[in-house]
N, C-alpha and C positions, 0 to 999 in steps of 0.2 A: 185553656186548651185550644183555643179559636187562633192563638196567638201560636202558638205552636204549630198549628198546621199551615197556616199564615208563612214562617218562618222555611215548614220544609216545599212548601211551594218555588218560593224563591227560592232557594238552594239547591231545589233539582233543575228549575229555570235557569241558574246560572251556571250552572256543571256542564249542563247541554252545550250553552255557548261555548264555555271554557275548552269543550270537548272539538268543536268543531273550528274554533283556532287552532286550537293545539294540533289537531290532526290537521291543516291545513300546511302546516310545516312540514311536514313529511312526503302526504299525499295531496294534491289540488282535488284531483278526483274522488278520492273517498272521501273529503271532508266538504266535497257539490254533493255527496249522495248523503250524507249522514244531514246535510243543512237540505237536499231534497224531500226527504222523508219526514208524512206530515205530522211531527212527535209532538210541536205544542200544539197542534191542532189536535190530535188523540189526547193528549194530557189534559188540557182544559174541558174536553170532552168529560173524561173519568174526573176532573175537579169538581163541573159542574155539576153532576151526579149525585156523587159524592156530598156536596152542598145540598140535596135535593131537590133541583130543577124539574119540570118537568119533562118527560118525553118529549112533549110540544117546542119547548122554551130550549132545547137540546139541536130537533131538528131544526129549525129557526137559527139557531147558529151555525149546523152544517151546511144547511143553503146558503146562508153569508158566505161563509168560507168556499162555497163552489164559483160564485157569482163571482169571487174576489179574485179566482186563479185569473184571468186573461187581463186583468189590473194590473197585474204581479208580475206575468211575464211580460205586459210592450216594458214595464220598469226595468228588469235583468235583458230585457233586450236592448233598451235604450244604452242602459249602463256600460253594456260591455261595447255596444256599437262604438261612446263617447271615451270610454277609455283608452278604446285601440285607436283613436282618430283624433289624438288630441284635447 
């Protein structure tokens, strides 16, 4: 069973990606808002849960995850700065 949800983990993890290439061909912008939107961060959330984590052990990785946003954008700052520049 363990292996099983194991498996639909990764396969909603990879749909996501697959989701947000694939919409990048069509739209740039809906597929910045769909890669904006913080889903593995809510998913891992309901994973961790799910697995029985504690409340504690939950908030302790939402604070991660807060602390990590201004890591995240100098990087898609830096990135787009270096792509248009050479």
């Amino acid at each position: 069973m363990a292996t099983l949800a194991y498996l639909a983990k990764i396969t909603l993890t990879v749909a996501i990606i697959v989701l947000i290439t694939e919409t990048s061909n069509r739209s740039l912008f809906l597929a910045s808002l769909f890669a904006s939107i913080p889903i593995v961060s809510i998913l891992a959330i309901l994973w961790m849960h799910n697995d029985g984590k504690s409340g504690e052990d939950i908030a302790i990785f939402a604070d991660g995850v807060l602390l990590l946003i201004i890591p995240s954008l100098i990087c898609f700052f830096l990135i787009s700065y270096l792509l248009r520049n050479g």
